[in-house]
Backbone of each chain as nested JSON, in Angstrom:
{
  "chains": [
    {"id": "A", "residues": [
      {"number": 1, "name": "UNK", "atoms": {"N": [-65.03, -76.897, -131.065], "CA": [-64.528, -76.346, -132.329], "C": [-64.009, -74.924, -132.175]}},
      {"number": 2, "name": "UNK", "atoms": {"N": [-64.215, -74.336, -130.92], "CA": [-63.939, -72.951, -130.607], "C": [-62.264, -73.053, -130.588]}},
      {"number": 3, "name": "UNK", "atoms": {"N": [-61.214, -74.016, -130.261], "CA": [-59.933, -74.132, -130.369], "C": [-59.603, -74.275, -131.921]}},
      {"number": 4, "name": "UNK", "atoms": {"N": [-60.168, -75.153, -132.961], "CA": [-59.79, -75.257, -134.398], "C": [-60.066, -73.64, -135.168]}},
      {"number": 5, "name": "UNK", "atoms": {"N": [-61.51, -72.668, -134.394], "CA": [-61.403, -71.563, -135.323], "C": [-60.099, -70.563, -134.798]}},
      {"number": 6, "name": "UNK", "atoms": {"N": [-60.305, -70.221, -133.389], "CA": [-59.15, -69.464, -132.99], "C": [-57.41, -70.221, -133.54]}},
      {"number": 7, "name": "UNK", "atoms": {"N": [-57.564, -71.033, -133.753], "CA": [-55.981, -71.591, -134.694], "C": [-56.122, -71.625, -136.035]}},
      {"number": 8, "name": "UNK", "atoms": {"N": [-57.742, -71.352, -136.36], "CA": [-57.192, -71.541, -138.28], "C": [-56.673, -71.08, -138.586]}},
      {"number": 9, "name": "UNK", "atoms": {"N": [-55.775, -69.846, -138.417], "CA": [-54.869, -69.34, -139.448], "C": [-53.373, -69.95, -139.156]}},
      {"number": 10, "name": "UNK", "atoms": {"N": [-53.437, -70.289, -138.096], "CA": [-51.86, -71.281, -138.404], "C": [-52.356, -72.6, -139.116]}},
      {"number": 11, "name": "UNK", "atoms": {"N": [-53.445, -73.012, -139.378], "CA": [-54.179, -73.859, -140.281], "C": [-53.848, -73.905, -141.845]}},
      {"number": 12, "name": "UNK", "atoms": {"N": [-54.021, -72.77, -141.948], "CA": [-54.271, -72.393, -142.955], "C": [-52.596, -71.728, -143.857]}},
      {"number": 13, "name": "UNK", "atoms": {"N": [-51.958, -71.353, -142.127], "CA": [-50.894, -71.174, -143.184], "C": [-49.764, -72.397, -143.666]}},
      {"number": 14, "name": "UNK", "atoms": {"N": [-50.43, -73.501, -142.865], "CA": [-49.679, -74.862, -143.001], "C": [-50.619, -75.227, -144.723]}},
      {"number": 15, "name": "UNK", "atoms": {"N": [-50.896, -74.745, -145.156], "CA": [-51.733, -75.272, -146.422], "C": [-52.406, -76.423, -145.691]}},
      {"number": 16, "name": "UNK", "atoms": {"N": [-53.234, -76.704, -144.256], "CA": [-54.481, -77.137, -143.51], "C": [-55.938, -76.857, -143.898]}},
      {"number": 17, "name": "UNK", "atoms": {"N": [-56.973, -77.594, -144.653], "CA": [-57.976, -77.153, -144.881], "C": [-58.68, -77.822, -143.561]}},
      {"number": 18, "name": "UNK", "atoms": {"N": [-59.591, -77.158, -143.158], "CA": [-60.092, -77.954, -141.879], "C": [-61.625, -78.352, -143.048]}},
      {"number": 19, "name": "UNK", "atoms": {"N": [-61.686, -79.656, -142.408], "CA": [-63.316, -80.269, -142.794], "C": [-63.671, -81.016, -141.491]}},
      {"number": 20, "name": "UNK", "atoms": {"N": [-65.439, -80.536, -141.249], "CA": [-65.892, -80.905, -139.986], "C": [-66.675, -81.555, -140.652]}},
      {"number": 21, "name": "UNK", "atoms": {"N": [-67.313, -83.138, -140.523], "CA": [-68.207, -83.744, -141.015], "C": [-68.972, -84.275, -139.399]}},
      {"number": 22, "name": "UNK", "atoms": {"N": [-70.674, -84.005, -139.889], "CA": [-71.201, -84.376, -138.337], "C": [-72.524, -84.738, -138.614]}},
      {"number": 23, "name": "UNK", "atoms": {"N": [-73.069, -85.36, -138.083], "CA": [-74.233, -86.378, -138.382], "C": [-75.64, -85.09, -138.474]}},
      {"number": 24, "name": "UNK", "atoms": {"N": [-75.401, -83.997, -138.3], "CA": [-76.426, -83.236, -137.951], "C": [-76.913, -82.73, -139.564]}},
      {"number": 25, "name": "UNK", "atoms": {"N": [-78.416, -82.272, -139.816], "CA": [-78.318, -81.846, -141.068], "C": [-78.314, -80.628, -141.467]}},
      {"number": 26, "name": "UNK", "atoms": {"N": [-78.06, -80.368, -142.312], "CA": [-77.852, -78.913, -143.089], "C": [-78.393, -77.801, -142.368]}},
      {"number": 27, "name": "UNK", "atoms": {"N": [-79.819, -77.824, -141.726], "CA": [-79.85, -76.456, -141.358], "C": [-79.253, -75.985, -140.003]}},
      {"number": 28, "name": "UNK", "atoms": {"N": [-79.168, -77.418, -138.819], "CA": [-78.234, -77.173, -138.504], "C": [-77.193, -76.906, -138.088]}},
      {"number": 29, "name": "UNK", "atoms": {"N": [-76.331, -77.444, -139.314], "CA": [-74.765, -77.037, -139.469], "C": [-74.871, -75.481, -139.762]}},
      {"number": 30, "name": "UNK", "atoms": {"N": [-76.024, -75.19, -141.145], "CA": [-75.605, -73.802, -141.233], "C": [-76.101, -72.775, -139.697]}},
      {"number": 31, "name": "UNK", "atoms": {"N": [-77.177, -73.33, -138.835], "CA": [-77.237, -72.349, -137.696], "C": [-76.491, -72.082, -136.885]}},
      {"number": 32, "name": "UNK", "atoms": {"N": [-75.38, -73.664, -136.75], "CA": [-74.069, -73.631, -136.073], "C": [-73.345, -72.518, -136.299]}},
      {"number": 33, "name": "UNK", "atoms": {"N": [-72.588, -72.798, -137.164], "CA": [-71.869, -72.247, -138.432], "C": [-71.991, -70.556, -138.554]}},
      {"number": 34, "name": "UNK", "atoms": {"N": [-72.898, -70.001, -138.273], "CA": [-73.594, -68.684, -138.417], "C": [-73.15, -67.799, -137.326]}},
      {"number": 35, "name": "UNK", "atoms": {"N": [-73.698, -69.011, -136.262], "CA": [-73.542, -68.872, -134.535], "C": [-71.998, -68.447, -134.288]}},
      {"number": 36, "name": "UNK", "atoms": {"N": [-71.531, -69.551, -134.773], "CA": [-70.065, -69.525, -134.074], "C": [-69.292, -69.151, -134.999]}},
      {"number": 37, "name": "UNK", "atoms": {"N": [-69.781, -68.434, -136.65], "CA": [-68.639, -67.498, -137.243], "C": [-67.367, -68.783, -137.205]}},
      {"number": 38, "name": "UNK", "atoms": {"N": [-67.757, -69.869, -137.549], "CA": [-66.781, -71.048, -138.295], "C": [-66.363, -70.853, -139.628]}},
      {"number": 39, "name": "UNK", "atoms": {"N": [-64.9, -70.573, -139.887], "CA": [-64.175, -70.284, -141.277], "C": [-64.353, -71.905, -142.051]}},
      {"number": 40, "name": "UNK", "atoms": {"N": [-64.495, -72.651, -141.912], "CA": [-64.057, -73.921, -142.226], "C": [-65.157, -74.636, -142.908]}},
      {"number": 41, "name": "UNK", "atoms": {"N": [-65.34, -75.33, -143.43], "CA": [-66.28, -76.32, -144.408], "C": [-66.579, -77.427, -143.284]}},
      {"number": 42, "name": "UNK", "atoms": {"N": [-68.125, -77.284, -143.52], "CA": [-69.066, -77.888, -142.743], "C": [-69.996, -78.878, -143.756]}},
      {"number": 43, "name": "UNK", "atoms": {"N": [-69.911, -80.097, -143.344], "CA": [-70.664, -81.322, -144.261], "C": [-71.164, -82.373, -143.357]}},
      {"number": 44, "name": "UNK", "atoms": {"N": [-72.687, -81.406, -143.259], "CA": [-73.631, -82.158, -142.924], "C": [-73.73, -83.937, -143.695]}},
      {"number": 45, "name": "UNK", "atoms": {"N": [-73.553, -84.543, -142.758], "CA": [-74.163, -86.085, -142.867], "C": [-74.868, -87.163, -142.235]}},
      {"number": 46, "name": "UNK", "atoms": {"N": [-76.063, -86.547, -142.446], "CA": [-77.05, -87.29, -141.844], "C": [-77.493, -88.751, -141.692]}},
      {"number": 47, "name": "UNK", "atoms": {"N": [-76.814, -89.402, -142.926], "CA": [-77.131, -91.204, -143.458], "C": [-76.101, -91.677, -142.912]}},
      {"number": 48, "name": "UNK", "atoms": {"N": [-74.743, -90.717, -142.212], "CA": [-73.749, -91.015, -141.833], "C": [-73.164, -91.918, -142.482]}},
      {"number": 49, "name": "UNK", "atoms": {"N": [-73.011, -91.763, -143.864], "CA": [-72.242, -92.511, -144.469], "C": [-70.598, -92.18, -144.666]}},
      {"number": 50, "name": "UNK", "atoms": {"N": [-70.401, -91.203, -144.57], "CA": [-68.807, -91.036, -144.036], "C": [-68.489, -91.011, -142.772]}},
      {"number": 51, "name": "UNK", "atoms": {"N": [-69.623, -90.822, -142.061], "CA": [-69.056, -91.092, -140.53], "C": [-68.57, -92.72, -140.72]}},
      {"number": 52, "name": "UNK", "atoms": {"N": [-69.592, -93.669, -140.925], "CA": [-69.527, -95.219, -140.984], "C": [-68.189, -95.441, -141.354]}},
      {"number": 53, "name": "UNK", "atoms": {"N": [-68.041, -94.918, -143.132], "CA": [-66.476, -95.284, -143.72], "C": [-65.666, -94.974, -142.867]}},
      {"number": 54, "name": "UNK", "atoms": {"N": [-65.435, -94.055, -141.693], "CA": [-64.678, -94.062, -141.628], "C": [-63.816, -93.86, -139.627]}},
      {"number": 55, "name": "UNK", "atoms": {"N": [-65.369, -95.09, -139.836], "CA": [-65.314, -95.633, -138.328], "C": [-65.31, -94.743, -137.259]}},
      {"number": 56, "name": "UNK", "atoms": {"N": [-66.248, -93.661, -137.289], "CA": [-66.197, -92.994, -136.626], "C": [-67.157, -93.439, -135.464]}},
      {"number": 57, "name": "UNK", "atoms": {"N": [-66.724, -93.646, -134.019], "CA": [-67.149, -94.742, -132.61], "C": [-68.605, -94.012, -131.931]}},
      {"number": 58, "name": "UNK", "atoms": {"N": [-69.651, -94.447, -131.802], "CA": [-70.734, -93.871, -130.979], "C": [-70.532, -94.858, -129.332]}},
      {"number": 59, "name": "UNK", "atoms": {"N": [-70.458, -94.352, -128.677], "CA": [-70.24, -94.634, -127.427], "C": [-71.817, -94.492, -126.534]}},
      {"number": 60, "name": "UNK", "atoms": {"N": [-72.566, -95.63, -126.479], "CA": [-73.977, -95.578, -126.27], "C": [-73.951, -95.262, -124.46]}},
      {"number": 61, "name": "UNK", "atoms": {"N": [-72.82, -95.541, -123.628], "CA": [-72.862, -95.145, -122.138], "C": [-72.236, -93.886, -122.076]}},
      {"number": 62, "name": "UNK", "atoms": {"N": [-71.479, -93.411, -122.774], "CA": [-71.177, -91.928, -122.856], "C": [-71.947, -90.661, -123.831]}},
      {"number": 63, "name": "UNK", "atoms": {"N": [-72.676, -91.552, -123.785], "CA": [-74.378, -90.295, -124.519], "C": [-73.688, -89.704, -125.39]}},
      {"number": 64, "name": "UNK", "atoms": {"N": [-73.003, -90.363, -126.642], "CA": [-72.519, -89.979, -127.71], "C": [-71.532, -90.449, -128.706]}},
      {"number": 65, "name": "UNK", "atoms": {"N": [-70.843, -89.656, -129.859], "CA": [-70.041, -89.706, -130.404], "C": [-68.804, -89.102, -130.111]}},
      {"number": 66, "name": "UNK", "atoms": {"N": [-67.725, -90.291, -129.963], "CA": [-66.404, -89.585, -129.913], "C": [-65.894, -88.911, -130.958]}},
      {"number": 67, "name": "UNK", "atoms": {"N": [-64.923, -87.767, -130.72], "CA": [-64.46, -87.084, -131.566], "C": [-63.329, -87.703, -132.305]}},
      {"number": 68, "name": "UNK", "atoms": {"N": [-63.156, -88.025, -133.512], "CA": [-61.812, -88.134, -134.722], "C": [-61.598, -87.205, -135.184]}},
      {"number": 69, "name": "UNK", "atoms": {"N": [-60.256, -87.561, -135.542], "CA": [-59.505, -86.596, -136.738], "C": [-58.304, -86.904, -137.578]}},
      {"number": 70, "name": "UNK", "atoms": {"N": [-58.692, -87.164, -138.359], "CA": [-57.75, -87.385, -139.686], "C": [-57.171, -86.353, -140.275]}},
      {"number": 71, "name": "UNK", "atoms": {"N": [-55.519, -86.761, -140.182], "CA": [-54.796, -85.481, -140.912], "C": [-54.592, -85.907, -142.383]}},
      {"number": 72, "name": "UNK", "atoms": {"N": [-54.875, -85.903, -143.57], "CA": [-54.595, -86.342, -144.818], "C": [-53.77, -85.146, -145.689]}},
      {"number": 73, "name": "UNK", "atoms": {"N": [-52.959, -85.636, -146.242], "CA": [-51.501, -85.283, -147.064], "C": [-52.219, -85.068, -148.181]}},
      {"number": 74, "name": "UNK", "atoms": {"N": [-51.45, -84.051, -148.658], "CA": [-51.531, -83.78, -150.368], "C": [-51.924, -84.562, -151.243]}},
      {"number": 75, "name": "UNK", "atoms": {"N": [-51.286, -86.02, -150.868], "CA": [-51.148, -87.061, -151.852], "C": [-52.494, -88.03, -151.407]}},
      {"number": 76, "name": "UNK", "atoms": {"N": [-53.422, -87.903, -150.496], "CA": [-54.356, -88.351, -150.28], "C": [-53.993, -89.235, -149.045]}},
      {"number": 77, "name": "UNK", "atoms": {"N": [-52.792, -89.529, -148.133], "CA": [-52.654, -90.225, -147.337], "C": [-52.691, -89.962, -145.907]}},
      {"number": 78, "name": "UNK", "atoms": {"N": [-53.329, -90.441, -145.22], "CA": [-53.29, -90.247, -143.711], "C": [-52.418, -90.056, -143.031]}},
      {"number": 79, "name": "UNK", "atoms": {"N": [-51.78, -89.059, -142.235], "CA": [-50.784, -88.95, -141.963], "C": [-50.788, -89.304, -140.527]}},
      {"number": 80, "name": "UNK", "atoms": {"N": [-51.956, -88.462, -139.837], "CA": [-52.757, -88.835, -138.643], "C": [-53.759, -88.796, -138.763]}},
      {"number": 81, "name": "UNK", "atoms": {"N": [-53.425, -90.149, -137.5], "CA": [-55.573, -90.685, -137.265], "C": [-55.775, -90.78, -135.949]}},
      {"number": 82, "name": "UNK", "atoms": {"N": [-56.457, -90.153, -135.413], "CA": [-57.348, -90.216, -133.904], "C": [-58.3, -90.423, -133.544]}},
      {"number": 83, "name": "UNK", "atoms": {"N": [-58.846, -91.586, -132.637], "CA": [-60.223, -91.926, -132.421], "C": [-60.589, -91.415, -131.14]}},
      {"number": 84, "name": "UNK", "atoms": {"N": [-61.144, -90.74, -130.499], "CA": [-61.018, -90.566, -129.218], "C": [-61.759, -91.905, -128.833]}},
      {"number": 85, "name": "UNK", "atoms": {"N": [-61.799, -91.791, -127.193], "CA": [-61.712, -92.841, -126.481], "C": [-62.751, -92.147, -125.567]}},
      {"number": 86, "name": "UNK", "atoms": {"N": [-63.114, -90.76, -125.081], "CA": [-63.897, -90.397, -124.473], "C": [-64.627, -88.948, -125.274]}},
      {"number": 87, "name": "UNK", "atoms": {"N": [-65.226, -88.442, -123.901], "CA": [-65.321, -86.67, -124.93], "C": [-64.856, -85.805, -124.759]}},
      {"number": 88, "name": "UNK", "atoms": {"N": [-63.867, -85.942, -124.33], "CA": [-62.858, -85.172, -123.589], "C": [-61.298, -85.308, -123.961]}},
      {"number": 89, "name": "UNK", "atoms": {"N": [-61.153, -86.832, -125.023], "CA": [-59.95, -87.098, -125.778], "C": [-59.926, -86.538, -126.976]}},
      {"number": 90, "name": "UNK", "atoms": {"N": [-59.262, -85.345, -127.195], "CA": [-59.322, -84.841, -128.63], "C": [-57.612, -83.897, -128.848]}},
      {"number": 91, "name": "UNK", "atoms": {"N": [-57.173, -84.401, -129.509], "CA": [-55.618, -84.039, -129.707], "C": [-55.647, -82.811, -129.653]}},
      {"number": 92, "name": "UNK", "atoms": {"N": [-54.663, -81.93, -129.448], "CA": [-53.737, -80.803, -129.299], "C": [-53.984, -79.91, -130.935]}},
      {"number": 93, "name": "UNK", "atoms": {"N": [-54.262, -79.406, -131.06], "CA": [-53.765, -78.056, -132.299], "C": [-52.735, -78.177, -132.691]}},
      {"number": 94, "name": "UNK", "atoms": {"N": [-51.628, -77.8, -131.822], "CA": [-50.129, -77.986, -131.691], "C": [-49.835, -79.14, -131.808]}},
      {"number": 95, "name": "UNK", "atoms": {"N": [-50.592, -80.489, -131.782], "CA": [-49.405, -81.411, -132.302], "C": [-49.825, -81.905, -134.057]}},
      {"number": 96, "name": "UNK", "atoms": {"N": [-50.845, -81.203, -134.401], "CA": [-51.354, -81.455, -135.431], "C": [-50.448, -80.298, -136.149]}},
      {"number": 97, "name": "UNK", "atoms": {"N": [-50.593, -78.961, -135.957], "CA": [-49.61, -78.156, -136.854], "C": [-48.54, -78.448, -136.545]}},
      {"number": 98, "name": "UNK", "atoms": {"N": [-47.812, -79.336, -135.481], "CA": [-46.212, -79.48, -136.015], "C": [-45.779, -80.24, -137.246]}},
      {"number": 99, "name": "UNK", "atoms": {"N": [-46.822, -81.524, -136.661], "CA": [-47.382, -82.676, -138.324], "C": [-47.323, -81.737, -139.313]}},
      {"number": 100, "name": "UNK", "atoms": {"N": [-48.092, -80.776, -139.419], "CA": [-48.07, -80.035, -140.942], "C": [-47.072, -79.868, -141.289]}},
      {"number": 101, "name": "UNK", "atoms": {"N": [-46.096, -79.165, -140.343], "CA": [-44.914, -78.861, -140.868], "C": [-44.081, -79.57, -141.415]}},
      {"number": 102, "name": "UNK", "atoms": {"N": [-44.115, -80.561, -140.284], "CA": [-42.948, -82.288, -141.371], "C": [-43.429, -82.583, -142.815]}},
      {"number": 103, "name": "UNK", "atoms": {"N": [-44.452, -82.786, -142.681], "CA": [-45.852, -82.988, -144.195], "C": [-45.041, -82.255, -145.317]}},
      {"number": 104, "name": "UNK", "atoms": {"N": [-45.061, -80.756, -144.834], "CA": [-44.861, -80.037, -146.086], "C": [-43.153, -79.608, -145.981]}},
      {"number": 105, "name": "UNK", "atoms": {"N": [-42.784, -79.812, -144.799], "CA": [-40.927, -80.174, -145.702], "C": [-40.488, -80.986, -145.778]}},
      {"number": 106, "name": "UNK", "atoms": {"N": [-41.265, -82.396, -146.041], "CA": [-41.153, -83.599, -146.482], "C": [-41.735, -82.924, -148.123]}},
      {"number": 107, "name": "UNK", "atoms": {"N": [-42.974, -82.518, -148.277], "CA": [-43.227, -82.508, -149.663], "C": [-42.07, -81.72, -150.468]}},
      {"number": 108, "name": "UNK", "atoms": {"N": [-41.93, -80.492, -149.657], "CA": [-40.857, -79.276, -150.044], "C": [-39.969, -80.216, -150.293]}},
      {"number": 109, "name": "UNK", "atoms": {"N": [-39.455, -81.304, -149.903], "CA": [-37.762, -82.115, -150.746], "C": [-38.383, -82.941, -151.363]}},
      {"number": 110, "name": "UNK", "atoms": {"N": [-39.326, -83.071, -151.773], "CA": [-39.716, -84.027, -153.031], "C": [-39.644, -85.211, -152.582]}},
      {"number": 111, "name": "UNK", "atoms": {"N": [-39.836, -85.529, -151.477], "CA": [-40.508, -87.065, -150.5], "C": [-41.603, -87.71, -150.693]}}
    ]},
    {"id": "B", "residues": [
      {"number": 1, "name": "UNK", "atoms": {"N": [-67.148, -101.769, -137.866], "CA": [-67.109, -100.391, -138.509], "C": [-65.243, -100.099, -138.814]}},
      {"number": 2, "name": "UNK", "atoms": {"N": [-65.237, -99.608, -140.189], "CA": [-64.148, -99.807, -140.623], "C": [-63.05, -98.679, -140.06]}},
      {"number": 3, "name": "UNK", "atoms": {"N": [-61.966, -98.519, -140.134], "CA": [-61.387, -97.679, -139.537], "C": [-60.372, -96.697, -140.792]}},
      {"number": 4, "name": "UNK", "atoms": {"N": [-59.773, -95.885, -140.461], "CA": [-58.683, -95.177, -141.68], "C": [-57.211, -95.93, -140.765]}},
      {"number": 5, "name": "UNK", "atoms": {"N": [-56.293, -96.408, -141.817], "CA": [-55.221, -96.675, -141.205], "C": [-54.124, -95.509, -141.265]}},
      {"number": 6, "name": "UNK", "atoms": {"N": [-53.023, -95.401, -140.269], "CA": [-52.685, -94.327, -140.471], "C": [-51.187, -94.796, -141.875]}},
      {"number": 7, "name": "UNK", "atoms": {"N": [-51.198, -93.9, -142.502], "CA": [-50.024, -94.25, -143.868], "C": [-50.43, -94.816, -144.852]}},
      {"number": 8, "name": "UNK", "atoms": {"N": [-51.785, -94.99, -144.693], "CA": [-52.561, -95.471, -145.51], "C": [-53.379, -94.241, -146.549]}},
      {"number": 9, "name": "UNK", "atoms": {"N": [-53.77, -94.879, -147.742], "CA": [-55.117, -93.878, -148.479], "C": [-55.94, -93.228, -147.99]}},
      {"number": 10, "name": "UNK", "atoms": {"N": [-56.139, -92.306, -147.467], "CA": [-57.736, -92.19, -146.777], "C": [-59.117, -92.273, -148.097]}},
      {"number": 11, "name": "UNK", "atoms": {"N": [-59.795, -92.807, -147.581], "CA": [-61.075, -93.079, -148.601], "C": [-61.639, -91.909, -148.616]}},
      {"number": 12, "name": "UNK", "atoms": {"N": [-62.041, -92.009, -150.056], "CA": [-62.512, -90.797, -150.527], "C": [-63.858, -90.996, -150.614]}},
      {"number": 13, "name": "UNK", "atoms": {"N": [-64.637, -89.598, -150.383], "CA": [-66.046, -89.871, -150.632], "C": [-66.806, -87.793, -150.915]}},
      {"number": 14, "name": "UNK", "atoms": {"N": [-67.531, -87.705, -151.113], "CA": [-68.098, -86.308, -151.707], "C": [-69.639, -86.42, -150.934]}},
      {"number": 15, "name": "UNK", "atoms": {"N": [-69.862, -85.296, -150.265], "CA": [-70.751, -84.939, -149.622], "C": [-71.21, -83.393, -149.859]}},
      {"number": 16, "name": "UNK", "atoms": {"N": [-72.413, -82.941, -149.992], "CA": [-73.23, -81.427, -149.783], "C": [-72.678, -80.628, -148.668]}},
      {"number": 17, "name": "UNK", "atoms": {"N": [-71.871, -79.501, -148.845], "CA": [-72.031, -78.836, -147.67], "C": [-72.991, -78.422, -147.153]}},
      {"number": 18, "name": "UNK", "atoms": {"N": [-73.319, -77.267, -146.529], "CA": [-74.403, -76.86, -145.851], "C": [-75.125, -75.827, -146.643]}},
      {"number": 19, "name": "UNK", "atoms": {"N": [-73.935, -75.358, -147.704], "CA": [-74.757, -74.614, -148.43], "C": [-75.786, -75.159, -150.192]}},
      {"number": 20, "name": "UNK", "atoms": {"N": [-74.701, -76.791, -150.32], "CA": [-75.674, -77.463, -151.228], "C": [-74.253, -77.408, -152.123]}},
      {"number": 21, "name": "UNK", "atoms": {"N": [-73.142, -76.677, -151.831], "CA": [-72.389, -77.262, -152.519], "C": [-71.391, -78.688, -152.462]}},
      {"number": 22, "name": "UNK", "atoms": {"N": [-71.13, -79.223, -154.025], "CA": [-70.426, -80.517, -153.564], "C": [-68.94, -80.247, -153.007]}},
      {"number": 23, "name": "UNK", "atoms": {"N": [-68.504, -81.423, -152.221], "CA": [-66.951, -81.345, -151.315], "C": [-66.41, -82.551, -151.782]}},
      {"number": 24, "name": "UNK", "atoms": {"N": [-65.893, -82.593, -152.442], "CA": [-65.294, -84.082, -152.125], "C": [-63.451, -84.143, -151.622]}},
      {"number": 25, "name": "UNK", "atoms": {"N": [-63.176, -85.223, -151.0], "CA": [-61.824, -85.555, -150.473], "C": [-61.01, -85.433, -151.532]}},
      {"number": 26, "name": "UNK", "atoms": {"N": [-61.534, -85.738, -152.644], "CA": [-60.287, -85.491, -154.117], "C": [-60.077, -84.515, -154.547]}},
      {"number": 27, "name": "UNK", "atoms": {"N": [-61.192, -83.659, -154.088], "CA": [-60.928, -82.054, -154.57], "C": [-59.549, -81.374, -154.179]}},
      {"number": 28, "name": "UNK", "atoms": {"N": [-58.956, -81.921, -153.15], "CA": [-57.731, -81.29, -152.694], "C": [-56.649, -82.222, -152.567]}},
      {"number": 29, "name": "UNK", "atoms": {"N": [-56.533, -82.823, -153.247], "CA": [-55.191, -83.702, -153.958], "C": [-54.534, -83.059, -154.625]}},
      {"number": 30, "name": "UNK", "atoms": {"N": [-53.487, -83.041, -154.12], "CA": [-52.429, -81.713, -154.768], "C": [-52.242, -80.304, -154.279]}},
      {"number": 31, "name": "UNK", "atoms": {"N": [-52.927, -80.143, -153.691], "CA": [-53.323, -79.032, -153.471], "C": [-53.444, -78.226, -151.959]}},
      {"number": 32, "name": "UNK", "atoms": {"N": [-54.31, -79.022, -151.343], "CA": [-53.945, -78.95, -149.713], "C": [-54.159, -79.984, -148.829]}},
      {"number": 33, "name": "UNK", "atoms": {"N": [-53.495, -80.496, -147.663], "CA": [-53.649, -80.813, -146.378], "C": [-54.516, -80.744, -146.114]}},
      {"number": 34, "name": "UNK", "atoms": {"N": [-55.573, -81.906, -145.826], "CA": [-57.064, -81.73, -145.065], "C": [-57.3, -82.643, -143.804]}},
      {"number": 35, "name": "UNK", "atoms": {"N": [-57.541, -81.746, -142.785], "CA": [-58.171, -82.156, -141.349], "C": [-59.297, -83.185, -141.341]}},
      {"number": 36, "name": "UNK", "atoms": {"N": [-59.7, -83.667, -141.273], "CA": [-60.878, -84.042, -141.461], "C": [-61.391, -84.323, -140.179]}},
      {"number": 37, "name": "UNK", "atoms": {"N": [-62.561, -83.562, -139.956], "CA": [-63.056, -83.612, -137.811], "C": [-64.145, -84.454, -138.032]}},
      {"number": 38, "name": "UNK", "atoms": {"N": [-64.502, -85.471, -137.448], "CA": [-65.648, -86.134, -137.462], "C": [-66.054, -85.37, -135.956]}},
      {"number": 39, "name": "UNK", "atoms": {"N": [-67.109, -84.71, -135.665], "CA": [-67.451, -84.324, -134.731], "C": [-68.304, -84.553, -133.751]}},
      {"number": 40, "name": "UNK", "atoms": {"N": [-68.406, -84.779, -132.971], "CA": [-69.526, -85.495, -131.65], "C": [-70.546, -84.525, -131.412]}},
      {"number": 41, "name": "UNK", "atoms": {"N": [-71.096, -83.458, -132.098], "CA": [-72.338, -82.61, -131.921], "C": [-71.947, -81.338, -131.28]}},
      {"number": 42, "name": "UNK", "atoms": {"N": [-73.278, -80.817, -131.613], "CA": [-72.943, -79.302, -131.716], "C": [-73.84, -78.957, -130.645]}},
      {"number": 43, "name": "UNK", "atoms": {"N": [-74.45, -79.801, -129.595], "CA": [-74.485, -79.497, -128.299], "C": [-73.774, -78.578, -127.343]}}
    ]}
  ]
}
């Protein structure tokens, strides 16, 4: 997550809210969170019930959970979706803020 | 286990942050672009 804080502000100036949802609970996310001076909204979920919805993969020979990320639009739609495949597959910054940009001069012409 | 399609709705759902406040995915309809990181631990 040390690459998503050092880029939030091109995050942020794409109108990008970052949300980290992670099976760990509240205290912690907030000790994380404290630690690593994370700008971004942190939602502890422990019953993993949005992890489940939203198929997020536990990989029981790779001693874990792969990383996703869903880019969702204004209008509530997915624009991008990534499942990783290992723990070490996790998309680019840069190809996610170029996405923003199409996103919002697609919205900017009323698309 | 179900998946998000991409061009599709993403499902909405509302969860506690860390500080006890509510979040939900609808809160920012209209409004902003949201990432959403499902994250593999804070290991």
């Amino acid at each position: 997550m040390a690459q998503l804080r050092q880029d939030y502000p091109q995050f942020v100036a794409r109108d990008i809210e970052i949300v980290v949802v992670g099976p760990e609970d509240a205290r912690a996310f907030a000790a994380h969170w404290q630690k690593e001076s994370l700008p971004f909204i942190g939602l502890p979920d422990p019953t993993h019930s949005v992890l489940k919805l939203y198929g997020q993969e536990v990989n029981l020979f790779k001693l874990g959970r792969m990383r996703a990320q869903v880019l969702i639009d204004k209008a509530g739609v997915a624009r991008f979706v990534h499942y990783g495949h290992s723990m070490s597959d996790i998309p680019k910054n840069a190809e996610i803020l170029a996405l923003g940009d199409e996103i919002n001069a697609r919205t900017d012409a009323g698309a | 286990m179900s998946r998000v399609s991409l061009n599709q709705a993403a499902p909405d759902f509302s969860l506690p942050d860390f500080s006890g406040n509510m979040v939900s995915l609808s809160d920012f309809l209209g409004r902003k672009n949201v990432l959403l990181v499902f994250n593999r631990g804070f290991a």
